[in-house]
N, C-alpha and C positions, 0 to 999 in steps of 0.2 A: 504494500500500500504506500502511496506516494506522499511524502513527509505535508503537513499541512503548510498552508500560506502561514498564518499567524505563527506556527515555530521557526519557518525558516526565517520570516523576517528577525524577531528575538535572536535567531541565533548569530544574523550576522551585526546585527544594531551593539549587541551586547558583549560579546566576545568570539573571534573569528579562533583566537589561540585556544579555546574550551573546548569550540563544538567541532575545530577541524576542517578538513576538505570538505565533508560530506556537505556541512550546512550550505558551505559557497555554490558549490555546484549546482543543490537544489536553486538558489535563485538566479544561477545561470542558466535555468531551465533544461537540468541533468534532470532523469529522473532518479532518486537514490531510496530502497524501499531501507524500511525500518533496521532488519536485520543485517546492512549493513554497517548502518551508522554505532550501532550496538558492535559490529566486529572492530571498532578503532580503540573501543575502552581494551584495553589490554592489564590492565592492573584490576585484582581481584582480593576474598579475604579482607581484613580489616584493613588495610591497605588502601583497597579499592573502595571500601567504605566512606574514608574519611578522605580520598580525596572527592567520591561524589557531592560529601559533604561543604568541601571546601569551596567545589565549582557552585554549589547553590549558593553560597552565602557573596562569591562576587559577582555573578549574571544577577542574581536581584538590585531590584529597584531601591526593597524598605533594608530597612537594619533587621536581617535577620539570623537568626545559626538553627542550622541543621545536624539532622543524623539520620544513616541510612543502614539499613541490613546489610553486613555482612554478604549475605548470601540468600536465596531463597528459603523463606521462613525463619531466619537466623537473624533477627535482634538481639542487639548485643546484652541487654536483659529481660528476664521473665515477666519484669512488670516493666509497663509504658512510663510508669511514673518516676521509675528510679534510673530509667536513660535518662531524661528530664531532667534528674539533679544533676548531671555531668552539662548543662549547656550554662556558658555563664550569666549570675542574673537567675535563675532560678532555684528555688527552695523546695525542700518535698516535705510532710507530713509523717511519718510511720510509726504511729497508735500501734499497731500490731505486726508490726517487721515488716509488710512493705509497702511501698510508693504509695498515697491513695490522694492525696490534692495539692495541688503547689500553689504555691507565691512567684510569680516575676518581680523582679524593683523592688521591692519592697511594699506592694500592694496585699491585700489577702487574699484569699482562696478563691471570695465568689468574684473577685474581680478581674478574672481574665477568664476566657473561653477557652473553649477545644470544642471542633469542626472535623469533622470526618468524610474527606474530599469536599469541602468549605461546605459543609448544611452540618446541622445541627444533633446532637445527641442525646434524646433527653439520660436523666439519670438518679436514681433514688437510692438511698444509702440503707444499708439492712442491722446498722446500728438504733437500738432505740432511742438514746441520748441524742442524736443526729436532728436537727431541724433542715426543715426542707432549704434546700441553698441552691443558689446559679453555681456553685463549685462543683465542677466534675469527677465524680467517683471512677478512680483510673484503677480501684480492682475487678468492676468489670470488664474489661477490654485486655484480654493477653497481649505479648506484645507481638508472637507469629502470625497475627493476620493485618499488620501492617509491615509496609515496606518501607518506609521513610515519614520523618516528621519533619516540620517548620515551625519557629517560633517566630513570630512577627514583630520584634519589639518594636518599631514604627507602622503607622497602618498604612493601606492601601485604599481609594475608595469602594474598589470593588469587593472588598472580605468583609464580612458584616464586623459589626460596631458590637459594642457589649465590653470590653474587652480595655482596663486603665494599664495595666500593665503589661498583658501582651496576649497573643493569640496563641494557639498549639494549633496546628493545620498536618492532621494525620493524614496517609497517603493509604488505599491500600493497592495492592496490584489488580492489573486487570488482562483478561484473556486474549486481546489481541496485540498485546506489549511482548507478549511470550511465545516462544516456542510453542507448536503442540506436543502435547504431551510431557508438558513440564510439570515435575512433582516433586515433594518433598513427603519424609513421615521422620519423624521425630517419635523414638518410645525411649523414656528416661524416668527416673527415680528422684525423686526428694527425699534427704533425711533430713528431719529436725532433731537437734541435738536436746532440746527443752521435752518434747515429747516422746524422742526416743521412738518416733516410727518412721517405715517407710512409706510415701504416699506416690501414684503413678502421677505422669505427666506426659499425655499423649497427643500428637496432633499428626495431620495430614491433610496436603492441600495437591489437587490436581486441575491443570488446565486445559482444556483441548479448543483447536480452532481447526476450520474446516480448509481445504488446500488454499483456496481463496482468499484466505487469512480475509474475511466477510464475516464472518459469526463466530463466536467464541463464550466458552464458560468454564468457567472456575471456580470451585466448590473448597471449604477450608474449612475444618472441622478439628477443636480442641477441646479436650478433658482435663482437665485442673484442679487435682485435689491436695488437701491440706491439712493434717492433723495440728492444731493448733494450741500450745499452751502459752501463757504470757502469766510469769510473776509477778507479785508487785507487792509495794506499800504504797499504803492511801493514806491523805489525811480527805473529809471529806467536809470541806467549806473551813471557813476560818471565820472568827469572832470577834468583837472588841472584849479583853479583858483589862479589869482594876488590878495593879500593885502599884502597894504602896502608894495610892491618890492618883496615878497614874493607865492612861489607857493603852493597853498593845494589842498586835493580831495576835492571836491564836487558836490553834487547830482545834477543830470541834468535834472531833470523831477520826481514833486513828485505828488504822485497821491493818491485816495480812491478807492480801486479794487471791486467790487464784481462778483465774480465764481460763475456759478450755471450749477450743470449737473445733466441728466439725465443717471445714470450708468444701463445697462438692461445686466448681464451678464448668460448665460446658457451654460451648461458643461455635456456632455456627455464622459464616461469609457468604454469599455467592456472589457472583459478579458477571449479569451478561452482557456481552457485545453484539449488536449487529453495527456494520455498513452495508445497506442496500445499495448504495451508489458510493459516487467517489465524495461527493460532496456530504453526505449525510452518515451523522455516526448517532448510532443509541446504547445507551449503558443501563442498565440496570443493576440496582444493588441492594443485596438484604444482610440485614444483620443481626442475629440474637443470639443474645448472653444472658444467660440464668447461674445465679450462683445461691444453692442451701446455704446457711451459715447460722446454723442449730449452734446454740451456746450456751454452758450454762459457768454463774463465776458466784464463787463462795468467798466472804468476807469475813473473817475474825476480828472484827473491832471492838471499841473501845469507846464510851462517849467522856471526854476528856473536861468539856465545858460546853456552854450555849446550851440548846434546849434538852432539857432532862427528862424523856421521854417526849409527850407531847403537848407539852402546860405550860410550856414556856423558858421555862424556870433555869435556873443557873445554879451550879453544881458551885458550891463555897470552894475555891482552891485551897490549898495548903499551900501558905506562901513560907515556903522554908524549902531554902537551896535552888531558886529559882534561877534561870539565866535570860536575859534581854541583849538580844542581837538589834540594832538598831531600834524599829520600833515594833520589834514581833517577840513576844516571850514565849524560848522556840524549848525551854526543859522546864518541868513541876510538879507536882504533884497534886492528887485532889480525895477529896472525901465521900463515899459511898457513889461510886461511877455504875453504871449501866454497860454490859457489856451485851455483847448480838452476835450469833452466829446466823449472818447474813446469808440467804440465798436465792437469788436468780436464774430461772428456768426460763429459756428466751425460745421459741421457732421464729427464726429470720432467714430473708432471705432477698432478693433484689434480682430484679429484670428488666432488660432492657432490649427494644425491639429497634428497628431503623428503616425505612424502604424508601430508595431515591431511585427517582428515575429521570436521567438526563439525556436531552436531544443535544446537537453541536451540527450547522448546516454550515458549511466553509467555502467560498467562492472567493472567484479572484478583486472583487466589490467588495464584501463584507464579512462578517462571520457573526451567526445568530445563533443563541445558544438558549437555553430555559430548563426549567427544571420543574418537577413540582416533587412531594416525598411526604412523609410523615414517620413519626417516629413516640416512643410511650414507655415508660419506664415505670413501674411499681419498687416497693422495699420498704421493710419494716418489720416489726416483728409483730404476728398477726396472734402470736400467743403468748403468755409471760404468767409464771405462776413463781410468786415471791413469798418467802417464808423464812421465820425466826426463831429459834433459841436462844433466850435471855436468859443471864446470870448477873445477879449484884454482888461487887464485890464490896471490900471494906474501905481499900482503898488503890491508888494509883499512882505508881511514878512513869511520867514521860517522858519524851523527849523526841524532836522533830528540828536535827540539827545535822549538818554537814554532810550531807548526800544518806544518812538513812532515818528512819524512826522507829520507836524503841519503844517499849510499854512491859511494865510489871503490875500486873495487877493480883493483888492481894487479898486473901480471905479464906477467914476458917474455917475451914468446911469438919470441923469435929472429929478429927482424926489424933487432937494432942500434939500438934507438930504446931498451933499457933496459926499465925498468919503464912499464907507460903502461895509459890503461883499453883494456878490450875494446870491439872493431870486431862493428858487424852480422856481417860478412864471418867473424870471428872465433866470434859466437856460431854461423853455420850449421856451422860445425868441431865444436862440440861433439859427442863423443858418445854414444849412447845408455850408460844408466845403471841406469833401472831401469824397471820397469812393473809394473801394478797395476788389479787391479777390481773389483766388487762391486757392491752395491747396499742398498738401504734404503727399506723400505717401512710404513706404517701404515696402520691402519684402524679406523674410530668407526662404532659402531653403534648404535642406541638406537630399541626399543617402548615407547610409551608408551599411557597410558592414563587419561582422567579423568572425571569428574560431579562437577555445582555444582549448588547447591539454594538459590536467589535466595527469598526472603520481603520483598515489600514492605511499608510500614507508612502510612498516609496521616495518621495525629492522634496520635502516639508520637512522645517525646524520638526513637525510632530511627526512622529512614525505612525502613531495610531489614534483613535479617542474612540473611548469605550463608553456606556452609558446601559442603564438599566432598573428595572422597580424590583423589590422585593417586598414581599408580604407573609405574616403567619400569625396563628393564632395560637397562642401559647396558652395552657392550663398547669398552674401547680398547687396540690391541694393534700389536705392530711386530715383522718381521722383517727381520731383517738377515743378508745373508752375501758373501761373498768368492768371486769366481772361482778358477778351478783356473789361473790365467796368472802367478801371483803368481810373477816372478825376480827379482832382482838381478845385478849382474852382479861384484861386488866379493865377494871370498871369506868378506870382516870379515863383512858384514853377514847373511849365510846365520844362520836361525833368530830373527833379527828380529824376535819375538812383539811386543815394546815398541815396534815403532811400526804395528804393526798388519797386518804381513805375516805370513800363516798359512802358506799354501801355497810354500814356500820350496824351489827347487832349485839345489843348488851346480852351477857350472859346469864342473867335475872328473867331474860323473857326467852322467848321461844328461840331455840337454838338451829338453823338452819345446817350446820354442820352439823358429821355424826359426832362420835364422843373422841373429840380429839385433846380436848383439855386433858392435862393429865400425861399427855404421848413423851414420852423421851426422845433424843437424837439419836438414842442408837437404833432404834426404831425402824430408821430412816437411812441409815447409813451401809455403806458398803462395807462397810468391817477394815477396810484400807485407810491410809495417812496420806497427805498429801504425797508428792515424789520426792526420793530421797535426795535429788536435786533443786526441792522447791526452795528460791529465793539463792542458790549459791553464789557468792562474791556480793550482796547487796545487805543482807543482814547483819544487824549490828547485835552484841551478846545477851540484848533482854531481848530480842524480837522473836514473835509468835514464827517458829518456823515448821510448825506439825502440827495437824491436828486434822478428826475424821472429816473424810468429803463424804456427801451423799450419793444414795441412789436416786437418781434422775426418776425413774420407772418408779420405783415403791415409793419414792415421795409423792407424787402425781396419783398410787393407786391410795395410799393410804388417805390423804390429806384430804382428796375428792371425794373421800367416801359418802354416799349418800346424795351428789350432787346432784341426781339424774330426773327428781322432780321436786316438785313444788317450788320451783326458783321462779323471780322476776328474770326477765330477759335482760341482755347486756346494756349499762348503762353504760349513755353517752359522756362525754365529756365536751360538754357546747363551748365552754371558752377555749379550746383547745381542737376545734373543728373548724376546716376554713378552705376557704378556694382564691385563687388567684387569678385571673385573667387578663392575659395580657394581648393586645390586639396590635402589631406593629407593622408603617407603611412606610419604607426606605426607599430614597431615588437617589441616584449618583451620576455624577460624567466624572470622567478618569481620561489625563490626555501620557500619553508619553512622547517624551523629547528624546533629542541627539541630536545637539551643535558643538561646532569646534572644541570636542574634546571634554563637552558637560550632558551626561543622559540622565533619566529621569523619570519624574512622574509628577503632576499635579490635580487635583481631585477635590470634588467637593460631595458630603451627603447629608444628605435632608432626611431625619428620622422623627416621625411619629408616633406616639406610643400612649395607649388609652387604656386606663387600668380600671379593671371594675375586682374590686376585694367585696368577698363574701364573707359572713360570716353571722354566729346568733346572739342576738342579742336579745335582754330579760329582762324583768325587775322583781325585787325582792332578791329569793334565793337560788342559786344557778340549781345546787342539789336538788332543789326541791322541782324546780322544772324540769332538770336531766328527768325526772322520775315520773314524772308528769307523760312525758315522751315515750320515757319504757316503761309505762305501768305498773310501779315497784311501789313498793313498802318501805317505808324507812324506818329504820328504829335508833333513836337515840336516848339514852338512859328511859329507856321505854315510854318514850310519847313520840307521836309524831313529828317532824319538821314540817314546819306550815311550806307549800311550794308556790310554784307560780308560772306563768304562762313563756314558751322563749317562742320568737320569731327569727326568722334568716331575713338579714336584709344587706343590701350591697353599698359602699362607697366607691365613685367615682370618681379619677383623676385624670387628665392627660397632660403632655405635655412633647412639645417639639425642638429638636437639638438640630445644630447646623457645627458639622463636621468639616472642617477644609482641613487640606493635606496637600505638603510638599516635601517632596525626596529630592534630589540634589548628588548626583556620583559626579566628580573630577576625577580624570583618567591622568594620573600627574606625571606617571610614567608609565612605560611598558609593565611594571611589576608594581607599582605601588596606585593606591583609588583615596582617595578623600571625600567622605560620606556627611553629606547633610541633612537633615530632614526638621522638618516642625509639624508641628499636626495639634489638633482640638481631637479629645478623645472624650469617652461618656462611659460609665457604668451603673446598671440600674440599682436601685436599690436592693436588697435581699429580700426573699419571698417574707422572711419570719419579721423583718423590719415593715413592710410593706400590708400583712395580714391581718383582716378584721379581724380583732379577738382579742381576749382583755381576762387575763386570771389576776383575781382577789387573795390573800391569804389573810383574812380577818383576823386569826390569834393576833401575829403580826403585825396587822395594819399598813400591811404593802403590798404591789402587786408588780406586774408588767402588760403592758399592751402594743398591738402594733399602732403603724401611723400611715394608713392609704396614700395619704397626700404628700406623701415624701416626693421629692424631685430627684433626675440620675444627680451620681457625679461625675462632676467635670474634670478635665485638667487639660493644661498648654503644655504642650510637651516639645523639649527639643534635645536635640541628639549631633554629635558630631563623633565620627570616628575617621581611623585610621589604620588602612591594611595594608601589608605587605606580601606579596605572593613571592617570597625573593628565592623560591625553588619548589621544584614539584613536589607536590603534596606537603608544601610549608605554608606555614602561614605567621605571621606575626601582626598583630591587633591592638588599638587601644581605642577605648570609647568611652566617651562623656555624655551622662543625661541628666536631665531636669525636668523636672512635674512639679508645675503648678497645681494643686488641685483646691477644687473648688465645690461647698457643699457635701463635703464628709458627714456621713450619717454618723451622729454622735447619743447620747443621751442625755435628759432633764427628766426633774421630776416634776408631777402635780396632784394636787391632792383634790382629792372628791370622796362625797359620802355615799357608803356601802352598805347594805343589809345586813345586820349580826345576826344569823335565825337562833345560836345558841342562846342569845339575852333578848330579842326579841326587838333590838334597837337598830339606828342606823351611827356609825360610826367612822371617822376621816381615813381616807386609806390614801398610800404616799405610793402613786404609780412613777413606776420606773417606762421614760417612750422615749421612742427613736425622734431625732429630728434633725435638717441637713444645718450641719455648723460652718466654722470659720474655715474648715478648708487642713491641710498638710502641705509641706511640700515635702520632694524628694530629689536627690544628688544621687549621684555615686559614677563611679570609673570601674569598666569592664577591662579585662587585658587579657588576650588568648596566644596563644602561642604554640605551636604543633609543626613538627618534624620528622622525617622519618635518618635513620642513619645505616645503610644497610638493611639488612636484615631486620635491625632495633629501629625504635620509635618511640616519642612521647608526643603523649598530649596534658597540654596545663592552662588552667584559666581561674581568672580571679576578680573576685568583688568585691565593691566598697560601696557600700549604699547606706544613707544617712537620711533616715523620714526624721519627722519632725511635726508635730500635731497643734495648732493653735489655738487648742482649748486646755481650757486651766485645769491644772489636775488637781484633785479629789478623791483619794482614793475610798475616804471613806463613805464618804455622804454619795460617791457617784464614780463607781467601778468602770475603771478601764478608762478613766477621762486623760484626757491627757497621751496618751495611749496608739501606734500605729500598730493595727495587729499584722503577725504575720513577715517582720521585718529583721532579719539579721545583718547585722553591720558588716561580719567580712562571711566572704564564701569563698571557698576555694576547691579545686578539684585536678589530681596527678591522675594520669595513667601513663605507664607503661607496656609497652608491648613489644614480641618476636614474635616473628613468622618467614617462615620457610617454603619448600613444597611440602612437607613432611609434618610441621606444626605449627600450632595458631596458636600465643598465650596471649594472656594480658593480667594484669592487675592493676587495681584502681583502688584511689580512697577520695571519699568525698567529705570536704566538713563545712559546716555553718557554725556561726557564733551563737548565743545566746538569744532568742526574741519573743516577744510578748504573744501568747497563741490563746486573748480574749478571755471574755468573763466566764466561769463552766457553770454548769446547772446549779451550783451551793451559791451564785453569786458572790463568786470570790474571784480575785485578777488568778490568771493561770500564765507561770511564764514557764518556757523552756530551756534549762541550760545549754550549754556548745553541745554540740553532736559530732562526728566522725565516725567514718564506716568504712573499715577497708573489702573489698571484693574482688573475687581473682576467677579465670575459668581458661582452661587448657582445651584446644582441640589435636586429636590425632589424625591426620591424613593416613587412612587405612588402604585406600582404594578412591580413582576418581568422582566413585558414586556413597561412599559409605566414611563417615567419619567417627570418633570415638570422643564423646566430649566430658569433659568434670567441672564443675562451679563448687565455688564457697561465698557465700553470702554473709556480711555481719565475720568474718573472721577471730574479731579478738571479740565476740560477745559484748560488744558495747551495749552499755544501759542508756534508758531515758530518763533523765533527771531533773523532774519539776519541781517551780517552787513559789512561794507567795510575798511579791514583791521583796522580800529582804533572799538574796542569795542561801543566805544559812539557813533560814525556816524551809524546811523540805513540806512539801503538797505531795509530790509523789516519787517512786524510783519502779523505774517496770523496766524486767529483761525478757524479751522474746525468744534467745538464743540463736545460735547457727543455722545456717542450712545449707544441705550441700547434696549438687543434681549430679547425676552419672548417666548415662547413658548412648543411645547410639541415634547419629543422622543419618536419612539415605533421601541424597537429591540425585534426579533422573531428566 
């Protein structure tokens, strides 16, 4: 097939020394089919990777860095997310060891996109804890069914908007780029070192096209499984406490966590081709990824201070031998503590679908393209049965300092031995306390729809101008609700709205449960201790490092016993139910230049965007409506909650952004480019900032709500770099950026009065809402550098990025003010590589500094210490069709180490352990 108009002219506008004879020829009206121009790349293996890599980032227009496969179906990592942490300027997440959302610049999560052949992905997280976000969940998407990525750090007008710090623009392959009968199968092994299993890791991808190379299909099929454990210590929120007339943070509940999931993730591609003609090409493409992610994590904690079951109440510390790190009193002791063998029973899990379908009509006049597609993503966890064993002790000594936390808790359990800690033996005595369930689910939906209208130009400053509308209708939405099982078993706690128990029945009146009062944890238990690895290298010499886990199955059959009738049906949860609707209409012209020695691109786009948030709203008491709705019964110290009537009703907003963009390449020498760009960039608010809905916690007399009427943010962004091509597949780079940004969603609070139904009054409640503030800005200097030397090779890049927030901080009165989430100051990132005919290695380490990663569910700042990860992966050339590959992931076991605003007061330390793949390729 004959190379198109619009590549060859790109290829000669942009570089003749890239694309070679082939390109020239084509516009000398040679005809030159695809499979030649593929026989001039000669360099293959990691090799060949990163100079493809190299050639993308100087034929572009914007300021961007790429990465490409190895080889067919060979990304150089398992996850998309954690290639990503190697591009400079970008950050990754890894809550559970790996990749799952990044930061560009110094921006957060939901503020950049990812585009999968530039349309849209929706994506739903199958954490409970997780609110709905524009940040893309990169553990769905393995990295084998893409072939190459781009990060856009300047924009383009033609690549959709959304996006303050930068774009991710995945590629996957397609059936008429290939060979027929090109194939790859991948069957290898994961061990994790923390779980001590092995898990398979299976993929296979084939493409066939007919002689014609006119039609073609390619089918790509992965299996991805994961035995998962993650250790940890918790503290879970932190408090203001008094010593000595004076207020510090401290931890309100500390705990020994252990996570364990079963991840079963499976991901099917297709991708068809027709050309009927020379001039008309159609692609179609599907995509779906489902991943289980059953989990269940058990907590031995501690309640150290703050509220003393569910009254309120503050536990007297024992102020003797206390210690005050700045302003957080991070070791102490306290007098008759609460302790909980905490357990969560989760079924989660996340899907995500995709189906685009594009025409592209190519003439020697113009080139018209359009698309239309849709795409739907679910996740959540659709079950959750939560349950407790309490124990009071006498008393407690703590401590939540210097990378761990530590608890002795004390009390005489009448054996003659005095005060002493608790025995295994001790905790199976524990007994049941209380129980709990629900569930929480989301879903992202989004039609879209577009046409581009390409004008080439052959003897004009302009080479081309481009122009085009797009349109979709986006939906993100979440329900949540509470089982009808909700007891306690302590008389205080009955009506418990404030810690999130609706369905409440006192144990004086009729007991909807069977006779579980009374049950012990051994009950319940597997007869096993945590692993004899649980917490290795993080626990300090008082920490909980053993004690029984449960049975999953006899918890669920015991605890439910009896559940099977007379129950109300599942109660809603209306302040916490909501839809988002987004309706967007985008026009753009895009021109690109080349004059003496200056190419380019300048662009303008005009984005629309009309938000209707849904959501219920009530008056009186939300309980007593949720029940209204499910036709339940309440019992609170046995009389009813008066209720009342909710309705859904929606808030409407819109508003319209005007995007201009100019890119700027000087060609200063044969080997050296001098890159300019400015651009107006926008990102919309987050769903959760954006969502009609409004939770009370009356004990407290605070709440949170969202704010419809929020506006995007903005930012002026400008950019200068400088590259050096001063040898094949070298590269040497430096780049300066700047954001303005403007209308940063920040938070205030205000107060308005709320229904008490436990006192029968109305009382002021201090909401915590979103609202767009003074704005950030952001600096920093990118430097990349990559070499090959022989056979050897490095590649190195490095950041300095400096946000900066112009609202006043407050940590106390108003968490996270002050605050850039998501932003570490340096980043850097080695690899090392060798390759031969015979072997392919590499090893890489990546690290980030310290940064602030937002408020968590206790409403307490959550920061992150420095990270670093070394990862290494050897392949064997066995044979030209069969290779022999190993990985190690996380090498030295690096831990995560949070903490609450003062460095020494630790929040948390979780290790996920090793992991290390083995097995064999065969590409054909």
């Amino acid at each position: 097939m004959a190379i198109k108009l619009r590549d060859a002219i790109k290829a000669v506008n942009r570089s003749a020394a890239v694309y070679g004879t082939a390109a020239t020829l084509a516009l000398t009206g040679v005809a030159v089919s695809a499979q030649e121009v593929v026989d001039e790349v000669i360099v293959t293996g990691i090799r060949g990777a990163l100079k493809e890599a190299i050639d993308t980032k100087r034929t572009s227009n914007s300021v961007v860095d790429a990465i490409s496969a190895d080889d067919i179906g060979k990304f150089p990592d398992k996850n998309v997310a954690d290639s990503l942490a190697r591009i400079t300027g970008v950050s990754v997440t890894r809550g559970f060891g790996e990749g799952e959302k990044i930061s560009v610049r110094g921006t957060s999560p939901e503020q950049n996109r990812t585009l999968l052949n530039g349309s849209s992905v929706a994506s739903a997280d199958w954490f409970v804890l997780d609110n709905p976000s524009r940040a893309f969940n990169y553990t769905l998407l393995p990295s084998n069914v893409v072939s190459s990525l781009e990060v856009y750090k300047s924009p383009s007008a033609d690549i959709q908007e959304g996006s303050l710090g930068g774009t991710v623009y995945l590629r996957t392959r397609r059936p008429l780029e290939l060979d027929a009968h090109t194939g790859a199968l991948q069957v290898q092994g994961q061990y994790s070192d923390k779980s001590e299993e092995w898990d398979p890791l299976l993929s296979g991808m084939y493409s066939w096209k007919n002689d014609e190379g006119t039609f073609g299909v390619l089918v790509s099929l992965t299996k991805q499984d994961r035995t998962l454990q993650r250790d940890g210590l918790e503290t879970l929120g932190h408090h203001r406490q008094t010593v000595d007339g004076a207020d510090y943070w401290a931890p309100s509940w500390i705990g020994s966590a252990f996570f364990q999931q079963e991840r079963e993730r499976e991901t099917g591609l297709m991708s068809v081709q027709w050309a009927p003609t020379d001039e008309l090409e159609l692609t179609f493409t599907a995509l779906d990824s489902q991943m289980d992610a059953n989990n269940i994590n058990s907590n031995l904690y501690v309640r150290t201070g703050g509220r003393n079951g569910l009254d309120g109440e503050l536990i007297d510390p024992v102020i003797v031998g206390n210690e005050i790190v700045g302003g957080s009193l991070v070791a102490d002791g306290a007098a008759a503590p609460v302790s909980e063998l905490y357990t969560i029973d989760r079924v989660s899990s996340t899907e995500t679908q995709a189906f685009d379908l594009e025409a592209v009509y190519t003439t020697d006049k113009f080139i018209l393209s359009g698309k239309i597609g849709t795409t739907e993503a679910t996740g959540g966890t659709s079950n959750e049965l939560q349950y407790g064993f309490n124990q009071t002790f006498d008393r407690i000594d703590w401590s939540a300092q210097g990378g761990t936390l530590q608890t002795s808790m004390l009390k005489d359990f009448g054996d003659g031995m005095g005060l002493r800690n608790e025995t295994n033996a001790d905790v199976l005595n524990r007994e049941f306390g209380w129980m709990g369930g629900g569930g929480r689910e989301m879903k992202d939906e989004e039609d879209y729809a577009q046409i581009d209208l390409e004008l080439p130009f052959e003897q004009n400053v302009f080479t081309s101008v481009k122009t085009g509308v797009y349109y979709s209708d986006h939906d993100k939405s979440q329900t949540q609700f509470l089982s009808p099982y909700q007891v306690v078993k302590d008389s205080d706690h009955v009506g418990g709205a404030e810690n999130g128990v609706w369905g409440v029945w006192n144990p004086g009146v009729t007991q909807p449960i069977g006779a579980n009062w009374g049950r012990t944890y051994d009950e319940i238990s597997t007869g096993e201790l945590t692993p004899s690895n649980y917490l290795d290298g993080v626990a300090g010499p008082n920490t909980v490092t053993s004690y029984p886990i449960p049975d999953r199955e006899l918890a669920r059959s015991i605890l439910l016993e009896g559940t099977a009738a007379g129950y109300p049906v599942i109660l809603p949860v209306i302040n916490n139910i909501y839809n988002v609707n987004e309706e967007i209409l985008a026009a753009y012209v895009k021109a690109e230049y080349d004059v003496d020695g200056v190419r380019g691109d300048i662009g303008l786009r005009v984005v629309k965007t009309d938000v209707a948030s849904t959501g219920y709203s009530w008056t009186g008491d939300a309980l007593g409506a949720a029940c209204e709705m499910a036709d339940c019964t309440i019992w609170a110290d046995a009389a009813d909650v008066p209720g009342s009537n909710a309705e859904l009703n929606t808030q409407n907003h819109d508003y319209t952004e005007f995007l201009p963009n100019i890119n700027a390449i000087f060609d200063v020498t044969d080997s050296t480019i001098l890159r300019l760009s400015a651009a107006r960039v926008m990102a919309r608010p987050d769903y959760i900032t954006i969502a009609n809905q409004e939770g009370a916690n009356i004990p407290t007399q605070s709440g949170s709500r969202g704010n419809p009427y929020l506006d995007p943010v903005t930012a002026d962004q400008f950019d200068i770099s400088y590259e050096w091509y001063f040898a094949d597949e070298a590269l040497l780079a430096a780049t300066f950026f700047y954001k303005d940004i403007k209308g940063s969603v920040l938070f205030d609070t205000v107060t308005e009065s709320r229904y008490d139904p436990q006192n029968d009054v109305f009382v002021d409640v201090v909401f915590r809402q979103p609202t767009n503030g003074k704005g950030d800005e952001v600096s920093g200097i990118e430097l990349g550098y990559q070499q090959s030397f022989g056979d050897f090779g490095v590649v190195a890049n490095y950041t300095y990025t400096d946000a900066e927030s112009a609202q006043e901080r407050d940590p106390v009165a108003n968490p996270g003010s002050g605050l850039v989430v998501g932003n570490s100051q340096n980043m850097y990132n080695l690899t090392g590589y060798y390759e031969n005919d015979l072997l392919s290695a590499r090893v890489s380490y990546n690290y980030r500094s310290e940064w602030f990663n937002g408020v968590n569910e206790f409403g307490s700042e959550a920061f992150n210490d420095e990270y670093g990860q070394w990862d290494a992966s050897v392949t064997f050339r066995v044979t030209d069709f069969m290779d022999i590959v190993v990985e190690g992931v996380n090498l030295t076991d690096e831990e995560i180490y949070q903490y609450h605003i003062d460095k020494a007061s630790a929040s948390a330390v979780y290790t996920n352990g090793r992991r290390f793949v083995a097995g064999v390729n065969f590409t054909f």
